[in-house]
C-alpha positions, 0 to 999 in steps of 0.5 A: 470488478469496476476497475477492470473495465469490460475486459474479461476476468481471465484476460486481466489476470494473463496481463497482470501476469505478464505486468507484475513487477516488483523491486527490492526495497534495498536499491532505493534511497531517499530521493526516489520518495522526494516526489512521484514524477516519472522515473525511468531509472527506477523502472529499470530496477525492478523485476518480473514476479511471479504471482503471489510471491511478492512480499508487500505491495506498498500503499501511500499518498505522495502527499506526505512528507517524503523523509518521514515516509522514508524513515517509515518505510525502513522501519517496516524494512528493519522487521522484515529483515529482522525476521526473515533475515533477508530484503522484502520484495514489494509492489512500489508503484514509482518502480513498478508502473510501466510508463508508457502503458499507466491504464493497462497497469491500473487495469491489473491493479487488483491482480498486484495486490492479490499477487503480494503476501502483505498490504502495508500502508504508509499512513500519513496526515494526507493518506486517507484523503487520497481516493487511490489510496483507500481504493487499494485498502479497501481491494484488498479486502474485498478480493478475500484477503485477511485484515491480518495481512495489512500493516500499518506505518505511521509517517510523521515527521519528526518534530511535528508528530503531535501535529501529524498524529492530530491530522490523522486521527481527524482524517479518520474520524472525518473521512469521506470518500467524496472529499478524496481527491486524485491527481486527475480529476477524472480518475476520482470522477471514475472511481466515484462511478464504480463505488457509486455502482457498487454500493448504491451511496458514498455513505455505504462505502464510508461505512464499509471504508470504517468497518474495515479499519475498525476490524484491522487489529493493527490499525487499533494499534495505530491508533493508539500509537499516535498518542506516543510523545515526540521522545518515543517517535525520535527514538524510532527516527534514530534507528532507522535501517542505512541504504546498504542494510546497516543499523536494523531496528525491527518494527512494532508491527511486524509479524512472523507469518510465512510470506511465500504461498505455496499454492501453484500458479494454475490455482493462484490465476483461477482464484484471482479469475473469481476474484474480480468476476 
């Protein structure tokens, strides 16, 4: 609730509703993920959503290495298309934030991720160090979603994934949400406040950070996932989806959930309501 501010829980969810955009994965390519400076372009390629019918709101730092992140992301794209047999429409905050109004977006932020069927997590070396990142995680969760509805992607690179996987598994045996950062550092000192206010202590919402991670079954296959050697990684790496949906690889993680609920949108708006009161 924090991160809406003052402003009333109907109100928020009427904006999000007419702020939910979203865009096909498949009219990306490799240099949108190079960095996270304003793109106009991209904006313009997404659409209007409707609530709850978005695939995937995709959650990553871009501070991690942009190849390997875009190999991970085609991965989870390749199973998605492997068992749907169609593109995933996703949240991608660099296409899907309004630019000339970031705070009215960020208001909504809870709203876009109850509004998208998945939560899937692009986790490299500098993923739990990024304070928005784990805020998006752990919203999810707290807005009554199921640990079952978030994926997880390694982002290694290629080479280095001996390294990449030692600096997550410390990044997680070490987290701490005061040692997070954000881009603006009065947005970490306001997202401090709210969890301050919400859990009394940074130690209580480390803890609830770690519960969450610790019950996500695919994050236990993460884990174990960063102990596979450099030869199974690449093999991965080869068989990642082209721009123009050739050569699909299913991921190991994807699942066969339905990804559309069927609830009306009268419902979907009244459970978001209650959802951040």
């Amino acid at each position: 609730a924090g991160l809406v501010s003052d402003v009333p829980a109907r109100e928020v969810v009427a904006q999000a509703a007419a702020r939910f955009r979203c865009v096909e994965l498949a009219v990306l390519r490799p240099e949108d993920l190079a960095n996270n400076a304003p793109a106009p372009e991209l904006f313009e390629k997404s659409f209007a959503a409707g609530l709850r019918k978005v695939d995937a709101f995709v959650s990553h730092s871009w501070h991690d290495d942009p190849l390997a992140k875009w190999q991970a992301l085609q991965r989870w794209r390749a199973g998605f298309v492997a068992t749907h047999g169609r593109e995933p429409t996703v949240w991608f905050d660099k296409c899907c934030i309004d630019q000339n109004n970031i705070e009215a977006d960020l208001r909504c932020l809870p709203i876009f991720l109850a509004s998208c069927q998945h939560l899937v997590v692009f986790c490299g070396p500098t993923f739990l160090s990024r304070l928005w990142c784990i805020i998006e995680l752990f919203t999810f969760v707290q807005i009554g979603r199921r640990l079952e509805s978030i994926k997880f992607e390694l982002v290694r690179r290629e080479g280095y994934e001996d390294e990449d996987s030692s600096q997550i598994e410390q990044a997680f045996d070490n987290f701490d949400a005061q040692e997070c950062n954000c881009f603006d550092d009065r947005d970490k000192d306001r997202l401090l406040s709210i969890i301050h206010a919400a859990f009394g202590s940074l130690s209580a919402f480390n803890e609830a950070v770690g519960d969450i991670f610790c019950r996500a079954s695919e994050w236990q296959a993460v884990l174990k996932q960063v102990s596979m050697t450099a030869h199974d990684e690449r093999g991965w790496n080869n068989r990642v989806v082209q721009a123009d949906g050739r050569s699909l690889s299913p991921s190991p993680h994807m699942s066969d959930e339905s990804t559309h609920d069927s609830s009306s949108s009268t419902s979907d708006m009244e459970d978001m309501e209650s959802g951040i009161s």
